[in-house]
VEXVO-371981 format. One record per atom (N, C-alpha, C): residue number from 0; chain; atom name; x, y, z. Coordinates in steps of 0.05 Angstrom, whole numbers. Example, Ala and Ser with C-alpha at 12.3 -4.5 7.8 and 13.67 -1.06 7.14 Angstrom:
VEXVO-371981
<site><n>0</n><chain>A</chain><atom>N</atom><u>264</u><v>-114</v><w>156</w></site>
<site><n>0</n><chain>A</chain><atom>CA</atom><u>246</u><v>-90</v><w>156</w></site>
<site><n>0</n><chain>A</chain><atom>C</atom><u>264</u><v>-66</v><w>156</w></site>
<site><n>1</n><chain>A</chain><atom>N</atom><u>257</u><v>-45</v><w>142</w></site>
<site><n>1</n><chain>A</chain><atom>CA</atom><u>273</u><v>-21</v><w>143</w></site>
<site><n>1</n><chain>A</chain><atom>C</atom><u>258</u><v>1</v><w>157</w></site>
end
This chain:
VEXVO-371981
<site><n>0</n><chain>A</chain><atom>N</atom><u>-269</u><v>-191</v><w>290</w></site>
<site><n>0</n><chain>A</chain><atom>CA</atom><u>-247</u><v>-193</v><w>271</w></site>
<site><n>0</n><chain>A</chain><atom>C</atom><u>-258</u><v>-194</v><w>243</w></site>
<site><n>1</n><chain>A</chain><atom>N</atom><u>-241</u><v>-185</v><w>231</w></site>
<site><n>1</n><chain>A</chain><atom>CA</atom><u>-248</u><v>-189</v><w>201</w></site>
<site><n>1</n><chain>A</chain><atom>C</atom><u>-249</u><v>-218</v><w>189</w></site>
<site><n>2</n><chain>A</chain><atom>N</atom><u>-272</u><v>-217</v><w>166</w></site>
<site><n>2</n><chain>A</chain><atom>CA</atom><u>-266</u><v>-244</v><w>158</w></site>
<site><n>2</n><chain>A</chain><atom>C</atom><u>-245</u><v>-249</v><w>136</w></site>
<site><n>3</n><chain>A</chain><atom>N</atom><u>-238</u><v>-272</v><w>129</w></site>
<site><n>3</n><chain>A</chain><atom>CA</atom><u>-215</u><v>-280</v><w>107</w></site>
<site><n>3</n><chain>A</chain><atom>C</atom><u>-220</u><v>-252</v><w>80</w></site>
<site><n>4</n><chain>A</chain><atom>N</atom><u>-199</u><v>-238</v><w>77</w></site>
<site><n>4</n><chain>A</chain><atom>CA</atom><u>-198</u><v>-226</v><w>47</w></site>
<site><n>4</n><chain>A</chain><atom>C</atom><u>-174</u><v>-239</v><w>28</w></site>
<site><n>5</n><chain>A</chain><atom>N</atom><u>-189</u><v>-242</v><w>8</w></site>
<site><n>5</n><chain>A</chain><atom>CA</atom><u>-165</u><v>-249</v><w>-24</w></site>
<site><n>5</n><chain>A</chain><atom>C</atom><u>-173</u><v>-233</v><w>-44</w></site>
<site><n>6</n><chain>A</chain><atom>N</atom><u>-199</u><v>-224</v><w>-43</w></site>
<site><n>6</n><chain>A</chain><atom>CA</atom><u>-194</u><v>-203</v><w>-68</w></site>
<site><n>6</n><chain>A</chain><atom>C</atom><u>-185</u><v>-176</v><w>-67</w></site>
<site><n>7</n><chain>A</chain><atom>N</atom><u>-167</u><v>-172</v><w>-90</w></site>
<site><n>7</n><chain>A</chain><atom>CA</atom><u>-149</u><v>-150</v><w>-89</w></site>
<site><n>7</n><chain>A</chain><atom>C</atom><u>-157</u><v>-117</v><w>-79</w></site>
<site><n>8</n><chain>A</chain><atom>N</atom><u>-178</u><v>-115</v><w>-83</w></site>
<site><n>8</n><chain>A</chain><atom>CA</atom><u>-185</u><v>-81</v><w>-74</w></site>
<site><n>8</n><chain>A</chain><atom>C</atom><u>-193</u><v>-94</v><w>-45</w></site>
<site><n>9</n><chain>A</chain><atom>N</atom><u>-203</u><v>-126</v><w>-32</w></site>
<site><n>9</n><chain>A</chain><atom>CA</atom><u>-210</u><v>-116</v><w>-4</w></site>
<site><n>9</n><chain>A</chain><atom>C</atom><u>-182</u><v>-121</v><w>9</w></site>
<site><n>10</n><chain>A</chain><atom>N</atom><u>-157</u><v>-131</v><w>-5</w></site>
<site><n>10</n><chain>A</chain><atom>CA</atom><u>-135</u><v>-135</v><w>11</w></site>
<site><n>10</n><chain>A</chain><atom>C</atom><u>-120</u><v>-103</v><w>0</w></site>
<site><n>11</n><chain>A</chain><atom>N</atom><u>-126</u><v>-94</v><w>-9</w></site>
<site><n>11</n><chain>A</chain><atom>CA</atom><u>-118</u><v>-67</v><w>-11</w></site>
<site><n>11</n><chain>A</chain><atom>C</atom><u>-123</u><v>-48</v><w>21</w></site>
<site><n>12</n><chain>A</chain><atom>N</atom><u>-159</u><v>-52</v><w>17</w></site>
<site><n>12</n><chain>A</chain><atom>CA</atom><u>-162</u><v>-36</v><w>35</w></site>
<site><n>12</n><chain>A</chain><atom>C</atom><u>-163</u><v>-43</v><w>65</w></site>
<site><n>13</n><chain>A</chain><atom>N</atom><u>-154</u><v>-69</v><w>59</w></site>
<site><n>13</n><chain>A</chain><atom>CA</atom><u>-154</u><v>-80</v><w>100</w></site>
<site><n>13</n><chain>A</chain><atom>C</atom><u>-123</u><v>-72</v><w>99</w></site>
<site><n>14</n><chain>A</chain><atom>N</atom><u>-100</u><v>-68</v><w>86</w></site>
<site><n>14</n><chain>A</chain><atom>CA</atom><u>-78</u><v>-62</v><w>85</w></site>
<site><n>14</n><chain>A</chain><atom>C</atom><u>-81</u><v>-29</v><w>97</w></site>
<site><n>15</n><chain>A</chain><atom>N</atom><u>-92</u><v>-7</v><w>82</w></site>
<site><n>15</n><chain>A</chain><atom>CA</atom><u>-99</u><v>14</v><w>93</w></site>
<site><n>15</n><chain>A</chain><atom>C</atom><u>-102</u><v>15</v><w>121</w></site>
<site><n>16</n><chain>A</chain><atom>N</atom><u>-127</u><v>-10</v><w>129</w></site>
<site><n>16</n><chain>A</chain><atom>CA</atom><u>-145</u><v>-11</v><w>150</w></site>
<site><n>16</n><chain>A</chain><atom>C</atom><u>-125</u><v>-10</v><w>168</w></site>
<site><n>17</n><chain>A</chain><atom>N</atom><u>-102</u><v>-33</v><w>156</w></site>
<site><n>17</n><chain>A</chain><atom>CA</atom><u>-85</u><v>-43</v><w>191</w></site>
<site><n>17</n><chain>A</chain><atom>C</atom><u>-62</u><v>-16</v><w>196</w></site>
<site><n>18</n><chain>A</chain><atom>N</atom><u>-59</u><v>-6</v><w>171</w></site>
<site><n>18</n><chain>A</chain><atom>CA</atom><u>-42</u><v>20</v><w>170</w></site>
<site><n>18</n><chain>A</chain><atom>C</atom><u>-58</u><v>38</v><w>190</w></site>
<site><n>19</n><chain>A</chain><atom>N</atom><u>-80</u><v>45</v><w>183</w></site>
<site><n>19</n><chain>A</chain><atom>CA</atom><u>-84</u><v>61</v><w>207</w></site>
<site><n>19</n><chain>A</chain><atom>C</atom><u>-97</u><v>48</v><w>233</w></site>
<site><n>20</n><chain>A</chain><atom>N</atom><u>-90</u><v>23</v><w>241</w></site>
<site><n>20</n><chain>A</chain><atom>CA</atom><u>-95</u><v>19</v><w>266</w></site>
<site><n>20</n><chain>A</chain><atom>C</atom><u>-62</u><v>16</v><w>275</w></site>
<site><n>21</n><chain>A</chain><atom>N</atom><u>-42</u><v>12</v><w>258</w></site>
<site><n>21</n><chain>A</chain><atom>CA</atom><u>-18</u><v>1</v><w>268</w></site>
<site><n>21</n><chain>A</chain><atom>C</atom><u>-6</u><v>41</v><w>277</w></site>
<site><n>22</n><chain>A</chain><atom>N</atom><u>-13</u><v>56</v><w>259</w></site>
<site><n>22</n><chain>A</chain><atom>CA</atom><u>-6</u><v>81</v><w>262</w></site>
<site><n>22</n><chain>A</chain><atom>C</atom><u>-15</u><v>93</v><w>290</w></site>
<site><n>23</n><chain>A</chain><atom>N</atom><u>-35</u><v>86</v><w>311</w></site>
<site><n>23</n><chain>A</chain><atom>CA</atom><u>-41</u><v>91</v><w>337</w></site>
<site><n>23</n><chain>A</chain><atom>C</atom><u>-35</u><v>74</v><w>353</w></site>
<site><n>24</n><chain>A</chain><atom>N</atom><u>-15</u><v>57</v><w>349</w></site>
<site><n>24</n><chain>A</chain><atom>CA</atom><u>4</u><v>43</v><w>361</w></site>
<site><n>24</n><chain>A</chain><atom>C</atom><u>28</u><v>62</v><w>370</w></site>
<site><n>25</n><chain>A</chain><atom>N</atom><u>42</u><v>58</v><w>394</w></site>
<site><n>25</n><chain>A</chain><atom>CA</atom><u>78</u><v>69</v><w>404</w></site>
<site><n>25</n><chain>A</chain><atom>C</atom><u>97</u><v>55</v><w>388</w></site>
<site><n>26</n><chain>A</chain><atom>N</atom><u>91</u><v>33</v><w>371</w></site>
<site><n>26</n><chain>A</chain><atom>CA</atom><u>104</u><v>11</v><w>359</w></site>
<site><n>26</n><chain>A</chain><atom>C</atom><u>124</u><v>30</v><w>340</w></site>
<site><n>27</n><chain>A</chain><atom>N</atom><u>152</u><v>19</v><w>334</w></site>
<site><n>27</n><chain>A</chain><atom>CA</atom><u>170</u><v>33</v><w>315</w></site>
<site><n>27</n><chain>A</chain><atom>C</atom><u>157</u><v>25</v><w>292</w></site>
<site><n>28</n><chain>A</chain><atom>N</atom><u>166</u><v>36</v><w>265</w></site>
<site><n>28</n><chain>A</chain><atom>CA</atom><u>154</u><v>35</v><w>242</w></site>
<site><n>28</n><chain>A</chain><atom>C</atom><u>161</u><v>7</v><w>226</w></site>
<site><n>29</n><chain>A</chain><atom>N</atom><u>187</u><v>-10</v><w>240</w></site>
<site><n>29</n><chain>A</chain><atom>CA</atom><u>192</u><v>-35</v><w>233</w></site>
<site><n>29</n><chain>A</chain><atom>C</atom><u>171</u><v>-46</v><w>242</w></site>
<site><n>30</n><chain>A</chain><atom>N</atom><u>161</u><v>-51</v><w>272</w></site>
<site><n>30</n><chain>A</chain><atom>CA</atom><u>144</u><v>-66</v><w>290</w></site>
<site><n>30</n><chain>A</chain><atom>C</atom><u>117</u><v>-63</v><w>275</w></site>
<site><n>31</n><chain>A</chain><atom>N</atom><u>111</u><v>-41</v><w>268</w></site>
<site><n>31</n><chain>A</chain><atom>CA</atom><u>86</u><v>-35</v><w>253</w></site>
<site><n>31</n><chain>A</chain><atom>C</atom><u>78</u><v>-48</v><w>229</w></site>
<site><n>32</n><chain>A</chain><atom>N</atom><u>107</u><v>-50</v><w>212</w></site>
<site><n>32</n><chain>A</chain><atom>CA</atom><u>100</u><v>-65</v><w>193</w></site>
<site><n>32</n><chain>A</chain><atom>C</atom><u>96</u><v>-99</v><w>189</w></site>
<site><n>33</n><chain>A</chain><atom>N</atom><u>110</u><v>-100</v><w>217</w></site>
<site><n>33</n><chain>A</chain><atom>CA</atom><u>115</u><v>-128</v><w>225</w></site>
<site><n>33</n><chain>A</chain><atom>C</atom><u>77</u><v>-144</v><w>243</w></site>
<site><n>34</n><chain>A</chain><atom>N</atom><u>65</u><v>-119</v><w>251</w></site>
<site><n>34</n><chain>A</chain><atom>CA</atom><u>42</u><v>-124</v><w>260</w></site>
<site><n>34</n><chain>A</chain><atom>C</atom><u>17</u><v>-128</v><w>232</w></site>
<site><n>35</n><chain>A</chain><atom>N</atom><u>26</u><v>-108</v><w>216</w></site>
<site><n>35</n><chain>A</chain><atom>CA</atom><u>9</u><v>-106</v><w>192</w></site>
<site><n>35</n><chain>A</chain><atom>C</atom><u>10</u><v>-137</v><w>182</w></site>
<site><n>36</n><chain>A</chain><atom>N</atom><u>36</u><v>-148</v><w>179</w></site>
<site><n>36</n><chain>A</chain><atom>CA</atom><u>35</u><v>-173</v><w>156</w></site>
<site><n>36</n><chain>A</chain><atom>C</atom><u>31</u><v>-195</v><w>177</w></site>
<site><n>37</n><chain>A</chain><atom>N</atom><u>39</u><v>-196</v><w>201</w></site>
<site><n>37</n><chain>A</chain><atom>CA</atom><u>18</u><v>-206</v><w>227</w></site>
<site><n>37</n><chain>A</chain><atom>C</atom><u>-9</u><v>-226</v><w>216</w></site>
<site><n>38</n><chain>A</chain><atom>N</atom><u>-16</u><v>-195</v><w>223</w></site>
<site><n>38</n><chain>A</chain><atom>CA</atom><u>-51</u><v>-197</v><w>219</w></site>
<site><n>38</n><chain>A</chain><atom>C</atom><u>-54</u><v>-207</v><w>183</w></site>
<site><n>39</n><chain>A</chain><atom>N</atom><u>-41</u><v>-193</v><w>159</w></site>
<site><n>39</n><chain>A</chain><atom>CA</atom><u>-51</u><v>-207</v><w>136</w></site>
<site><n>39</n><chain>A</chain><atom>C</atom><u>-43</u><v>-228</v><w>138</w></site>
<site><n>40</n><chain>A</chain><atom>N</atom><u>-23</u><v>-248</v><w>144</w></site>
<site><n>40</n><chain>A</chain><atom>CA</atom><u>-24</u><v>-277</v><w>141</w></site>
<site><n>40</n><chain>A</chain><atom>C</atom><u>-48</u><v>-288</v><w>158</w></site>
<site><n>41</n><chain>A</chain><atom>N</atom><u>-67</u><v>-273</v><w>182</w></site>
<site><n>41</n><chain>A</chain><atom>CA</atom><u>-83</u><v>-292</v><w>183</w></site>
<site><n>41</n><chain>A</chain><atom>C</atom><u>-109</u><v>-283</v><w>165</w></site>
<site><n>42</n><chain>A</chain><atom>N</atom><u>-105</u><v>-261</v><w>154</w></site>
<site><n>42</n><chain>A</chain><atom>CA</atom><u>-141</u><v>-258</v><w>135</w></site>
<site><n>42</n><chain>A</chain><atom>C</atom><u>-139</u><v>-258</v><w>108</w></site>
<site><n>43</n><chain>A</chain><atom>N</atom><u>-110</u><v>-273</v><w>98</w></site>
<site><n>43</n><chain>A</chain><atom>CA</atom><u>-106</u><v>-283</v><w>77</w></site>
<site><n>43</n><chain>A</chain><atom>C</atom><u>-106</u><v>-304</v><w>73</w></site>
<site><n>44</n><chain>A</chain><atom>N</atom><u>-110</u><v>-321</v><w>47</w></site>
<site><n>44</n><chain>A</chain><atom>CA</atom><u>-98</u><v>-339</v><w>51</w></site>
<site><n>44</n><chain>A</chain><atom>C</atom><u>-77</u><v>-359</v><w>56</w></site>
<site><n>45</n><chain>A</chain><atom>N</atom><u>-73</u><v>-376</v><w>59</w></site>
<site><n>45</n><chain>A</chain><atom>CA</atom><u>-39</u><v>-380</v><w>61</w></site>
<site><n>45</n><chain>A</chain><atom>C</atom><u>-28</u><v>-379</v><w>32</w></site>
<site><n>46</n><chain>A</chain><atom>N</atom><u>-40</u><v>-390</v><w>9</w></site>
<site><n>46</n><chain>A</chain><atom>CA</atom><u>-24</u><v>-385</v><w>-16</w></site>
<site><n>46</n><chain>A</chain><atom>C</atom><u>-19</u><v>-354</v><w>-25</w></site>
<site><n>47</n><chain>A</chain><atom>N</atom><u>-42</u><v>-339</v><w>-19</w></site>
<site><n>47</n><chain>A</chain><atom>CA</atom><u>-41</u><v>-313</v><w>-25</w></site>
<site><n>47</n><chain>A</chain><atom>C</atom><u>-22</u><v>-304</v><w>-13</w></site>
<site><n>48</n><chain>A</chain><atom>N</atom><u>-13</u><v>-311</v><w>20</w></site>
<site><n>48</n><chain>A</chain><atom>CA</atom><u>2</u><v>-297</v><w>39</w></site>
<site><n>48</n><chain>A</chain><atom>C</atom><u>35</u><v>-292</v><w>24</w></site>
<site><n>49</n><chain>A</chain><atom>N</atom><u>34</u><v>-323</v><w>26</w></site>
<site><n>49</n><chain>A</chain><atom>CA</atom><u>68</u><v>-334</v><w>4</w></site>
<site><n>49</n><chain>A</chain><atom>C</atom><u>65</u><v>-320</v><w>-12</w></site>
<site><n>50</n><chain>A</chain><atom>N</atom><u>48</u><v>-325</v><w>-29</w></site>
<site><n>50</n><chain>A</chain><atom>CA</atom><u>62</u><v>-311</v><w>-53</w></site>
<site><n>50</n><chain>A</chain><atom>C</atom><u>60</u><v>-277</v><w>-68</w></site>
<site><n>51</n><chain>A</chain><atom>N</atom><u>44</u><v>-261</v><w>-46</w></site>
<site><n>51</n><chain>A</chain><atom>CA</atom><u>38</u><v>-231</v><w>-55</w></site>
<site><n>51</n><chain>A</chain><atom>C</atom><u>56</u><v>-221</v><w>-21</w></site>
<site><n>52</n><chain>A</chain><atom>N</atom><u>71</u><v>-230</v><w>-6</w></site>
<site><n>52</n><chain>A</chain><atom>CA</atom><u>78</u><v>-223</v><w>16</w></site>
<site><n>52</n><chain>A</chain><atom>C</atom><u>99</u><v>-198</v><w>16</w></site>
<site><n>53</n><chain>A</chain><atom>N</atom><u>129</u><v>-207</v><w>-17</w></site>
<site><n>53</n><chain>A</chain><atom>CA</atom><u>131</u><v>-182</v><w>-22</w></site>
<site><n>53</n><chain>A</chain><atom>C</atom><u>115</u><v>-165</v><w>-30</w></site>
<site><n>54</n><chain>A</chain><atom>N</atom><u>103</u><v>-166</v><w>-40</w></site>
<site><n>54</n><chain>A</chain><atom>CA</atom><u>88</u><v>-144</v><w>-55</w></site>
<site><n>54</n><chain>A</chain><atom>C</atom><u>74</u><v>-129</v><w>-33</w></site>
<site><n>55</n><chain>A</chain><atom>N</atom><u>64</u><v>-139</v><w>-19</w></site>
<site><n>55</n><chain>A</chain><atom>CA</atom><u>49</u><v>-120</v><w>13</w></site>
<site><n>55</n><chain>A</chain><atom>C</atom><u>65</u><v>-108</v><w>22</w></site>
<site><n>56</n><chain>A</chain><atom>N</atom><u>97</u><v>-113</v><w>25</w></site>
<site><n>56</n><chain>A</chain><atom>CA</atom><u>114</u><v>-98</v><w>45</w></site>
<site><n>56</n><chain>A</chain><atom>C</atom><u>118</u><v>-75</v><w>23</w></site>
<site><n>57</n><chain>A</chain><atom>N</atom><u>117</u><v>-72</v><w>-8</w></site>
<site><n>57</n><chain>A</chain><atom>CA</atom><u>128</u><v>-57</v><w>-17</w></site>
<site><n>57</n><chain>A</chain><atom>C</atom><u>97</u><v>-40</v><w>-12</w></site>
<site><n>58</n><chain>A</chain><atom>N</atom><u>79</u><v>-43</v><w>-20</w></site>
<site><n>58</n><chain>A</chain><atom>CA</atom><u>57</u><v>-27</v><w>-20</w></site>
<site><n>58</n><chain>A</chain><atom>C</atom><u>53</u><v>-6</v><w>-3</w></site>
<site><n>59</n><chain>A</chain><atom>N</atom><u>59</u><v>-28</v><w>32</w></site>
<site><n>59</n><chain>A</chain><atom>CA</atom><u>60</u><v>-20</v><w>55</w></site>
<site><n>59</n><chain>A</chain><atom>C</atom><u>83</u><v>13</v><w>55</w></site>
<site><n>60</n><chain>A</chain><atom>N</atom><u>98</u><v>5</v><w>47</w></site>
<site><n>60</n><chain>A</chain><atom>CA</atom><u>130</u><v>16</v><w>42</w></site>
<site><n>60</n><chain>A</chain><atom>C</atom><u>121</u><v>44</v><w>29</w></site>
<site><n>61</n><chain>A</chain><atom>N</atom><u>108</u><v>43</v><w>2</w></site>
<site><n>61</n><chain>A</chain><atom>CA</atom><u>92</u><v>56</v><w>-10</w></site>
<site><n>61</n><chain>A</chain><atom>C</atom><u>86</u><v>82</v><w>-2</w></site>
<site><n>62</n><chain>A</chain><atom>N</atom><u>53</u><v>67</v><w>10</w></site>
<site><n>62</n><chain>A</chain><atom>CA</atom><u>37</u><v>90</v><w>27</w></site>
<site><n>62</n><chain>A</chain><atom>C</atom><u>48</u><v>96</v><w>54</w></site>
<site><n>63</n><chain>A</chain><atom>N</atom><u>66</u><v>92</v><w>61</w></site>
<site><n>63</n><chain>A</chain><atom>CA</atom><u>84</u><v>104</v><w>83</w></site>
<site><n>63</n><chain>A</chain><atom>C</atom><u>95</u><v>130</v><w>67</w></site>
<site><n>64</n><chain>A</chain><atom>N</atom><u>110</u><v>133</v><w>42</w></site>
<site><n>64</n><chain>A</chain><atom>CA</atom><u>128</u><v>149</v><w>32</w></site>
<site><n>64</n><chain>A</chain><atom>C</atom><u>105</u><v>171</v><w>20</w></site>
<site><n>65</n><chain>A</chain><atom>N</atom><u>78</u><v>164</v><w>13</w></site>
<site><n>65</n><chain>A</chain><atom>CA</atom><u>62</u><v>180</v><w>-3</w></site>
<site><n>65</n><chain>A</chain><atom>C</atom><u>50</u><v>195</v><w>27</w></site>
<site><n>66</n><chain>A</chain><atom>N</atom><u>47</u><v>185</v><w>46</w></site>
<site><n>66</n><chain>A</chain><atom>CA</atom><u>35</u><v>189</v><w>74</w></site>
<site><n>66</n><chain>A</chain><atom>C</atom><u>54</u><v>222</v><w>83</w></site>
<site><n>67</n><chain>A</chain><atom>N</atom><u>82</u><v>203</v><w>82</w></site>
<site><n>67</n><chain>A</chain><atom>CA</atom><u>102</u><v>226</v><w>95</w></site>
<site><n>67</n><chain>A</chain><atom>C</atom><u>115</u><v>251</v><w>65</w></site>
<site><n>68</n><chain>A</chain><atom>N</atom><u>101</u><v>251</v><w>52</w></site>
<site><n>68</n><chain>A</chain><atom>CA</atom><u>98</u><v>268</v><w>23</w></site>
<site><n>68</n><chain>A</chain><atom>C</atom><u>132</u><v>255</v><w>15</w></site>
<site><n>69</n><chain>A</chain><atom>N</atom><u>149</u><v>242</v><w>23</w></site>
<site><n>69</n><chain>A</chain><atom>CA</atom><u>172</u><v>232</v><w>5</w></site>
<site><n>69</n><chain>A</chain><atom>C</atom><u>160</u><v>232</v><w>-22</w></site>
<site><n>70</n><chain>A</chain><atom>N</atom><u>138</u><v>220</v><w>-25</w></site>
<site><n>70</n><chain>A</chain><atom>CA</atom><u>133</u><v>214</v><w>-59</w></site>
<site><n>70</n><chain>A</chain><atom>C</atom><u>115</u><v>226</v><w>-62</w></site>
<site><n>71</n><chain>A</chain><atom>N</atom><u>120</u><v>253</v><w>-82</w></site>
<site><n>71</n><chain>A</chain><atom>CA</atom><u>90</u><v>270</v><w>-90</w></site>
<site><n>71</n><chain>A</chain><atom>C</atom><u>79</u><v>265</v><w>-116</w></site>
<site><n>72</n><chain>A</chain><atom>N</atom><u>59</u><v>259</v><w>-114</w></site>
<site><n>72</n><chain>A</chain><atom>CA</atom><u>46</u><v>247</v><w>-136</w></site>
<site><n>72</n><chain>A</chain><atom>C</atom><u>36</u><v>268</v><w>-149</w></site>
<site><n>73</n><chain>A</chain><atom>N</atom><u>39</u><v>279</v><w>-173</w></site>
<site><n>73</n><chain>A</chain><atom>CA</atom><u>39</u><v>303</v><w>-196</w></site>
<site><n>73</n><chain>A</chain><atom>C</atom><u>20</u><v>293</v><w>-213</w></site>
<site><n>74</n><chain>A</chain><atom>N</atom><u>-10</u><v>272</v><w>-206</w></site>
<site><n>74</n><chain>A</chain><atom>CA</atom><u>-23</u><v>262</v><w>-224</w></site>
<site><n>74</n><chain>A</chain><atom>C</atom><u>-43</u><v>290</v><w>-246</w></site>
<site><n>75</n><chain>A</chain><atom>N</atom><u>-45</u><v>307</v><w>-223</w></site>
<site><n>75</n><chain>A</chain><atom>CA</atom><u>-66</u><v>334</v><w>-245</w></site>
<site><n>75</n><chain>A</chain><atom>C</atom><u>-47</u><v>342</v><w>-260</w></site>
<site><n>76</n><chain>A</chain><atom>N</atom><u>-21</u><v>349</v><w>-248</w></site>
<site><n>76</n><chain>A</chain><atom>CA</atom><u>5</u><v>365</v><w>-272</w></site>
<site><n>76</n><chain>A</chain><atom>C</atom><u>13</u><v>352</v><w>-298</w></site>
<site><n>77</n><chain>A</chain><atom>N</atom><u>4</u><v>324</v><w>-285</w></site>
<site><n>77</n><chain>A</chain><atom>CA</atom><u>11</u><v>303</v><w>-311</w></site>
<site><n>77</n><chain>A</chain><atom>C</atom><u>-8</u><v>311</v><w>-334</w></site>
<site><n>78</n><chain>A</chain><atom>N</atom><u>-40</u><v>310</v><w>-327</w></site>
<site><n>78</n><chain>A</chain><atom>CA</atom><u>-57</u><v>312</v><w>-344</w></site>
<site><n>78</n><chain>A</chain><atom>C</atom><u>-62</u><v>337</v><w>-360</w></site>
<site><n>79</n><chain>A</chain><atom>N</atom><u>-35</u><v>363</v><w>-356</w></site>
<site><n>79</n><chain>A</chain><atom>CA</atom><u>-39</u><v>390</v><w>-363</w></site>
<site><n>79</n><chain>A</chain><atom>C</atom><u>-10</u><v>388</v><w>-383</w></site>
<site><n>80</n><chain>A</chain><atom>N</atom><u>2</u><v>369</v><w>-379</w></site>
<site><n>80</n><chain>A</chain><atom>CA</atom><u>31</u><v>376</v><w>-395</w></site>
<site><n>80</n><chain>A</chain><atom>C</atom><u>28</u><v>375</v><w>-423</w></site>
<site><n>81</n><chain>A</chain><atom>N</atom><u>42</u><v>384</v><w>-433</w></site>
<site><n>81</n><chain>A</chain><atom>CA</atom><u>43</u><v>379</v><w>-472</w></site>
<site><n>81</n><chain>A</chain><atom>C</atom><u>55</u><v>361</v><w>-475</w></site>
<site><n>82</n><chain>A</chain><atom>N</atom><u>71</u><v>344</v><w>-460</w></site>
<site><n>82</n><chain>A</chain><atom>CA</atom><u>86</u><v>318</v><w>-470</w></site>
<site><n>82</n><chain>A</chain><atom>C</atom><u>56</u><v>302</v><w>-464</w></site>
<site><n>83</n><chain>A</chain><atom>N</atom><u>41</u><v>296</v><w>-448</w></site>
<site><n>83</n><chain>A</chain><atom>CA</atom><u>22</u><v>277</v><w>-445</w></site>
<site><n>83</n><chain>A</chain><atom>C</atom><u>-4</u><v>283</v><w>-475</w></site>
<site><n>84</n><chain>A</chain><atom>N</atom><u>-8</u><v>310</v><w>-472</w></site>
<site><n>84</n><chain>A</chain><atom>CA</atom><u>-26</u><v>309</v><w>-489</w></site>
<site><n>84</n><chain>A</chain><atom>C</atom><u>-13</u><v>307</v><w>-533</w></site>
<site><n>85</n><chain>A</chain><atom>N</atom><u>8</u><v>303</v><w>-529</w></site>
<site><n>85</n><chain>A</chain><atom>CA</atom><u>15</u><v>305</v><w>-554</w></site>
<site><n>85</n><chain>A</chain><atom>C</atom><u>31</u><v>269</v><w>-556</w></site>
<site><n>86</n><chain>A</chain><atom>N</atom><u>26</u><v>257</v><w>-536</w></site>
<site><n>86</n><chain>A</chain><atom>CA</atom><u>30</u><v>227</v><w>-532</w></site>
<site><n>86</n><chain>A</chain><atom>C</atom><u>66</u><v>229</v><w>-532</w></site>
<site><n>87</n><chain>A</chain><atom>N</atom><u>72</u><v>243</v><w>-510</w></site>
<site><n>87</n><chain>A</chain><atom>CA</atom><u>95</u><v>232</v><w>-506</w></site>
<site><n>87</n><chain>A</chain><atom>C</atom><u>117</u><v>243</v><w>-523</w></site>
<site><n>88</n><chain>A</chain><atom>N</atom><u>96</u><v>274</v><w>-540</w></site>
<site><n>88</n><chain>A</chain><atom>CA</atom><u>124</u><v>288</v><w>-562</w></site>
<site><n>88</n><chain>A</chain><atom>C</atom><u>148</u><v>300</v><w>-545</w></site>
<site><n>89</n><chain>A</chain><atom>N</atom><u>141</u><v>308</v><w>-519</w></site>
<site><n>89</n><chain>A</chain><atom>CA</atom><u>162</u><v>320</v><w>-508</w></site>
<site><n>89</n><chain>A</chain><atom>C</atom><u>194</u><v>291</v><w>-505</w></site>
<site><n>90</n><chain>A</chain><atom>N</atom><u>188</u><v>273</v><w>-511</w></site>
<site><n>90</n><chain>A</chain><atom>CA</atom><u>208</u><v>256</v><w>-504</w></site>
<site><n>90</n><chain>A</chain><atom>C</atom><u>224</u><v>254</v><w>-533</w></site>
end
């Protein structure tokens, strides 16, 4: 088992981690998410758990929508536009 995580990039990436172990599960996508925060209340802490618990379901929530392309992230188109490079004149 993993040991306790609280810092933010390793509870990032055990979040990933349980994403793709919950993803080779039959589990519905509720049950999945319900297994994911499972397991982070025990390799969190308990204050961390309370109090970043929304924040995991939305994350979770997240890379589900970036996973199933719902949310396409346009980060290179961003860096080619004339509103970015002229700070935002296109607005």
């Amino acid at each position: 088992m993993m040991e306790n995580v609280n810092d933010g990039n390793a509870v990032f990436d055990t979040i990933v981690l349980l994403m793709n172990i919950a993803e080779k599960t039959k589990l519905s996508g509720v049950d999945k998410k319900g297994m994911i925060m499972e397991k982070l209340a025990v390799l969190v802490s308990p204050e961390t758990f309370e109090r970043y618990a929304p924040l995991f379901i939305i994350i979770i929530d997240g890379l589900v929508s970036i996973s199933r392309n719902d949310i396409v992230l346009l980060l290179n188109s961003a860096k080619k536009s004339p509103c970015i490079k002229g700070i935002f004149s296109c607005v």
